[in-house]
N, C-alpha and C positions, 0 to 999 in steps of 0.2 A: 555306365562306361562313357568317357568322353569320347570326341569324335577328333580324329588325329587332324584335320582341315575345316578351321572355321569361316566364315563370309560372309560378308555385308551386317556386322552382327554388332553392337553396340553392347559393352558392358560398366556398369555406372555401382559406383560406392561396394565394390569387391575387393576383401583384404587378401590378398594371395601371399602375404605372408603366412598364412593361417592354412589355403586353401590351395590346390594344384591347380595350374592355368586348364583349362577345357580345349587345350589341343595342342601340334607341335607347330601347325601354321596358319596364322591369321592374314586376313588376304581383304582389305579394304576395310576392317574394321576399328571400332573408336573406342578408347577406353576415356570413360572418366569417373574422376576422382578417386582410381586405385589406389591399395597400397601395394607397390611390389617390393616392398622393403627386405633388402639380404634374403630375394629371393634365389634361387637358383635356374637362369631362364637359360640354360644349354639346351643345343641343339634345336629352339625353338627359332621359328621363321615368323618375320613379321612384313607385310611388303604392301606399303600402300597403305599404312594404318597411322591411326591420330590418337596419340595421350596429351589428354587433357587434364589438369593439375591435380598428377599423381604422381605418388614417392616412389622413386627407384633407388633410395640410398641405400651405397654399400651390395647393388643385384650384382650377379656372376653373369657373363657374356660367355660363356666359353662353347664358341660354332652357333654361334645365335646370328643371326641375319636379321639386318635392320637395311631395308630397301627402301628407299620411298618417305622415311617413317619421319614426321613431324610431332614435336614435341614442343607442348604449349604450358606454359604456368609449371611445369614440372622443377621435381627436385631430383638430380642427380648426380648425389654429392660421393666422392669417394668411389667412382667407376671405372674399372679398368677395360678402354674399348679395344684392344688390342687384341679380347679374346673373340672380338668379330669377327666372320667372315670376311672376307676383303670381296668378295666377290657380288656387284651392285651394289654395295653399302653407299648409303647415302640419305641424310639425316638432317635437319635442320631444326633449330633451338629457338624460341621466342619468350621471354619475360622468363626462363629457368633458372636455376642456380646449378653450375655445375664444379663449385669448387673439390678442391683435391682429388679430381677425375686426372684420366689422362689416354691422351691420344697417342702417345708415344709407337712410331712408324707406320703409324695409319697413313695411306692414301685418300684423306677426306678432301678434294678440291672442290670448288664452285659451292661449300658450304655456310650458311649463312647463320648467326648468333647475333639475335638481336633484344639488346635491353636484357641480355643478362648479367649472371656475375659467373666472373671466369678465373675466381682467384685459385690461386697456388695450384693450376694446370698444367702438363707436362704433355708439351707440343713438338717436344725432341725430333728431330729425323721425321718429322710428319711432312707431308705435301698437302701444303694450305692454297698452292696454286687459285685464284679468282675468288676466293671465299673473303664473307665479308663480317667483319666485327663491329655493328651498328650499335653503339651507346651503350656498348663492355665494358663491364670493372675488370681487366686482366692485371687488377696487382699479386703482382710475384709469380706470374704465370713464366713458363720457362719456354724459351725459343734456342734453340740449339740445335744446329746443321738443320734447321728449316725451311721447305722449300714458301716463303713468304711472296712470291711474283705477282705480279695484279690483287694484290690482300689490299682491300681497304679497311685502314685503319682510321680515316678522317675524326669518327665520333667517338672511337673507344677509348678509356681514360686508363693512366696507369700501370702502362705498358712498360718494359726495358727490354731494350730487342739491341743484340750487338751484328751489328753490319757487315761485322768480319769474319763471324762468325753464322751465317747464315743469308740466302739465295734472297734478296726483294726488289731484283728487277721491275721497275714501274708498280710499283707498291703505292699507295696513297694513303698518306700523313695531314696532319692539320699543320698549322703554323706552330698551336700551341700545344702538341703531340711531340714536336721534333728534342724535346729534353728525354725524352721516352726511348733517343736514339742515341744519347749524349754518355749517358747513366755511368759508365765504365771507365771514362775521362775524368770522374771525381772534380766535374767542376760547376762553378757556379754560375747560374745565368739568371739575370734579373729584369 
């Protein structure tokens, strides 16, 4: 029988597609190199815990809670975070892939994504508030009625963000980022 509260507990090369996670809340612990691939992780709590370069393509979120939770080397392609909790969610990405994911009306602010790939993302109605996209591929990623305010974008490439179309008070751009703000004017700059 598994134990509904796990802790401080390290699990390394577990396919959980195959196999049911070992409890509904994990609480400082480390996963590496899972596969949580089109798993179904409802209602599971995670808070305080670290995945290390394991696949979440295609997993189900629905009432799952992600507190704390740091995600390294991971694949997280085709995620809809929406069926998150809103309640302390708070997450951050380094070296991941998280194309055709999407955040659509999440409140993720002060989140950071770095050195991943953020293509064809849907950041709709999100509040991206202090969050930072550090050496991001965001091609084709969608910003629509976004709250973008203190977002640094200085290093992430490949962006189209329309200015009339969403909030980026004191936002930060590169020099060579600013065609990225252009995109909708169909014009050419050389």
């Amino acid at each position: 029988m598994n134990n509904i509260f796990q802790e401080n507990k390290t699990f390394s090369k577990v396919d959980y597609s195959e196999n049911d996670l070992p409890g509904k809340e994990f609480d400082n612990c480390k996963f590496v190199n899972c596969n949580f691939s089109k798993c179904n992780l409802a209602n599971i709590d995670f808070i305080d815990c670290k995945f290390e370069d394991c696949d979440f393509s295609m997993v189900k979120l629905n009432d799952s809670g992600l507190k704390n939770v740091i995600f390294s080397g991971c694949k997280l392609i085709g995620i809809d975070f929406n069926g998150c909790k809103d309640f302390l969610l708070s997450f951050s990405f380094q070296k991941c892939v998280l194309d055709y994911s999407t955040f659509h009306k999440k409140k993720i602010s002060k989140t950071i994504f770095k050195d991943c790939s953020i293509k064809e993302v849907d950041f709709s109605f999100t509040d991206l508030t202090g969050s930072s996209f550090l050496d991001c591929d965001l091609s084709r990623s969608i910003f629509q009625q976004t709250v973008l305010e203190k977002v640094d974008f200085r290093t992430a490439n490949n962006y189209s963000i329309d200015l009339e179309m969403n909030r980026v008070k004191n936002a930060k751009f590169s020099i060579s980022g600013i065609i990225g703000l252009l995109t909708k004017y169909q014009i050419i700059v050389e």
